[in-house]
C-alpha positions, 0 to 999 in steps of 0.5 A: 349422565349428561344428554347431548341433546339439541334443542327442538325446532321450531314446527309449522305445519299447514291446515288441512281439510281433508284426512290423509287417503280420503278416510275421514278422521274421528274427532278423537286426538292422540294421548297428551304428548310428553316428546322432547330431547330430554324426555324420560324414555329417551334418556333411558334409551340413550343411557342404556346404549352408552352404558352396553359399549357397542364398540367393544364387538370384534370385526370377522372381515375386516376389509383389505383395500381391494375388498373396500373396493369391491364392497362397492358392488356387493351391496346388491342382494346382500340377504342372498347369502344365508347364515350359514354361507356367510358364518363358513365365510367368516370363520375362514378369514384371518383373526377377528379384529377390534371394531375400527370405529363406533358402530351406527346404530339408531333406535327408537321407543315409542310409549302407548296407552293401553288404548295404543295411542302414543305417549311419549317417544326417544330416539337415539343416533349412535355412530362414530360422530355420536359415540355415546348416542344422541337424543334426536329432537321429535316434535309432539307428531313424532317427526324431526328435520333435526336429522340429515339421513344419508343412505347406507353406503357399504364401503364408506363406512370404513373410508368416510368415517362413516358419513354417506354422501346420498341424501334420503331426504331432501332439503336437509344439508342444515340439519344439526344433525347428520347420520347414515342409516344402516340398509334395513335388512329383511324389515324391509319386508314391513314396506312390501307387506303393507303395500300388498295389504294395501292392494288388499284394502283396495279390492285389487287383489284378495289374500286367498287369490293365487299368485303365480310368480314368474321372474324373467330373470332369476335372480340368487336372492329369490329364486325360480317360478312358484305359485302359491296364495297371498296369504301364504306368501305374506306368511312365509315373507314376515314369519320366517323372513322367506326372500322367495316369497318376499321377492314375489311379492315385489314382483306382485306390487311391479305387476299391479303398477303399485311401487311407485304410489307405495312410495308416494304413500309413505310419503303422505303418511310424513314418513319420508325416510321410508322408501321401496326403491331400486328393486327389480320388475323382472324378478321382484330382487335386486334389493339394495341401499337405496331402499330405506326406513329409519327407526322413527318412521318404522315405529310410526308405520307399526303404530298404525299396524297395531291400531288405535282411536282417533289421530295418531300423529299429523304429517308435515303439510298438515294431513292428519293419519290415523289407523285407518291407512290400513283396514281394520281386517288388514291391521289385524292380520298383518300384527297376527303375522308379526306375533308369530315370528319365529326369529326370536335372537335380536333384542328377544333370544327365547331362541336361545331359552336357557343358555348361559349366551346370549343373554336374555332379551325382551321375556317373549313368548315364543309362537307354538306353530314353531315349538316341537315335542322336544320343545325346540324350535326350528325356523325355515331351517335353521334348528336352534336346539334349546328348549323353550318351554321354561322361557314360555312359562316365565313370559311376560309379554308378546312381541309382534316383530320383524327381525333383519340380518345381513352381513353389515345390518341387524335390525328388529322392530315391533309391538310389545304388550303384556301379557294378561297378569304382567306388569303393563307395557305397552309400547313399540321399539324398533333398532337398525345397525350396522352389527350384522353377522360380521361382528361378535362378542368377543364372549361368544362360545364357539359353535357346537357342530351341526348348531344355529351359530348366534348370529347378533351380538348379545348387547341387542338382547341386553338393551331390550331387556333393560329397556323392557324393565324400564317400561314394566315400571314406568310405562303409560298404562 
């Protein structure tokens, strides 16, 4: 199958004396480098996205002109809602509709070696303008200015053919490549909690220091006063995707002074698409579109969350990052909390261990803290029923990540390793979309009274699998 792909710019970056955040860098260089437009994993990633038919999903609430227009102001708070608010929503509006246009979908694999230095990487834009997906050109830093990111703009997905009209990055509007990056959903949570541990690191604060926090103004997403640890508060933001401890951990870095050099430090680490922005001092809320990460940019920050010798990658101005933008304790902590996720239903399903749908994703082990006698797994709430032992003995890696959904965004990211005596993997995935819960298979079953509705299309879980497969048997190891 023929790639679209564009040739990579030209990369000119300024010497510098000093590493990044005042760490001094080991002689160490990142594994030989094999990026390009055309590189192996990319082609698979590309492939395997054409190849699932995205665009074959129907469209729960397909919006009437006056809901364009109110779309407008609903991008606020949009995780407020929950599923199940969101599933009754949808179940009683009108016949679901053929998807209008090709969903936008960006995608990115990031090959390590068994020492967690990258390899080799592929990204790949999906989107009406890109029907079958585009390699996006990543120079050997794993960065590209080949991209226009334009911020998630929910009512000008359906009126603009999908083009944003607000730039994440500067200076890019002769860029060959132009894509609106979908709202990242609850991995946005990736932002906040590496910049709690950062204050961490910097002795401001200890995880076992009690918070209390205390919104002025209540908010819907996050809800009234409560006081608990850091560490329970980081616990509840990542494993089961809290936004009332989330929020108080925004609120936590409003209170510090600490949002505005959080933005400033992803900044310097060159992962300019990630910015924590627009949120709410009062009460740590108000998440909406102009909080933004791209899927290169997260696989990067959770390359350094997973750790490794030596540089990593070095950043536009000539700065290089290593590991060490995190502490070693916080690296460790933070990819522990990841492992024990207990969302498992985007490119993993263990979740639904055993149904005939969803189909199977990424072959996880699903974490014990969520396993009950009978087997089954309840996750803040929500009971899914199927019993996930048998998927647990026939695993064959872990999958340290962090899942999002709202209405018009499903995202997931992490680190995936093999288990010991499974073929070896090793590498990050990460994907943002605009397929949330208003989209579906037009095969999925009805749900069963009092279940966990399947709330992602199965194509996600189809493409890990696939793409998991592919690294089993061609992975750097």
């Amino acid at each position: 199958m023929k790639i679209r792909g564009i040739g990579t710019r030209a990369f000119v970056g300024l010497a510098a004396a000093t590493a990044l955040l005042g760490t001094a860098i080991a002689p160490a260089q990142a594994a030989e480098h094999t990026n390009g437009s055309g590189g192996d994993v990319a082609q698979e990633l590309q492939q395997t996205m054409d190849q699932l038919r995205f665009e074959q999903v129907l469209d729960l609430a397909p919006p009437t002109s006056p809901q364009l227009r109110a779309l407008a102001t609903q991008s606020v708070d949009k995780d407020a809602t929950t599923r199940a608010q969101r599933a009754n929503r949808f179940a009683a509006l009108a016949e679901p509709q053929p998807i209008v246009q090709q969903p936008q979908i960006d995608a990115t694999v990031i090959e390590l070696d068994n020492h967690g230095r990258p390899v080799s990487s592929g990204t790949v834009l999906m989107s009406p303008q890109y029907p079958h997906g585009i390699v996006v050109p990543v120079d050997k830093n794993y960065h590209t200015d080949a991209v226009r990111w334009r911020q998630w703009d929910d009512a000008g997905w359906y009126t603009n053919h999908a083009q944003g009209t607000i730039d994440v990055v500067p200076g890019r509007e002769n860029a060959p490549l132009d894509f609106m990056e979908p709202y990242p959903a609850s991995v946005l949570k990736l932002l906040v909690n590496f910049g709690v541990l950062r204050l961490v690191d910097q002795g401001v604060i200890k995880l076992d220091d009690t918070y209390a926090y205390q919104p002025t103004t209540i908010s819907s997403l996050c809800g009234n006063a409560s006081s608990d640890t850091i560490r329970n508060y980081i616990d509840a933001s990542i494993t089961y995707s809290s936004n009332a401890a989330s929020c108080a951990l925004v609120k936590l870095l409003w209170d510090r002074g600490a949002v505005a050099g959080l933005n400033q430090t992803f900044q310097d680490l060159g992962l300019e698409t990630m910015q924590l922005k627009e949120t709410n001092p009062a009460n740590g809320g108000h998440w909406s579109n102009p909080v933004t990460m791209t899927s290169l940019d997260t696989a990067k920050l959770l390359m350094i969350i997973n750790g490794s010798p030596g540089r990593l990658w070095t950043t536009p101005n000539g700065t290089p990052v290593t590991s060490a933008a995190l502490s070693p304790s916080s690296r460790q902590f933070f990819k522990n909390e990841l492992a024990q996720q207990g969302f498992n239903d985007v490119l993993s399903t263990t979740s639904w261990c055993g149904a005939d749908y969803p189909a199977p994703g990424i072959p996880q082990v699903t974490p014990a803290r969520w396993i009950a006698a009978d087997g089954t797994t309840t996750v803040g709430g929500d009971a899914y029923g199927h019993d996930v032992r048998p998927c647990n003995r026939t695993a064959e890696v872990t999958f340290a990540h962090k899942t999002g959904l709202v209405g018009n965004s499903a995202s997931d990211a992490g680190i995936v390793r093999s288990l010991p005596g499974e073929r070896g993997r090793s590498y990050i995935i990460a994907m943002f979309s605009n397929l949330g819960d208003q989209y579906q298979d037009p095969n999925r079953p009805p749900t069963a009274p009092g279940a966990h509705p399947v709330a992602y299309t199965e194509k996600f879980a189809q493409m890990g699998k696939i793409l998991d497969q592919y690294e089993a048997a061609h992975g750097h190891h």
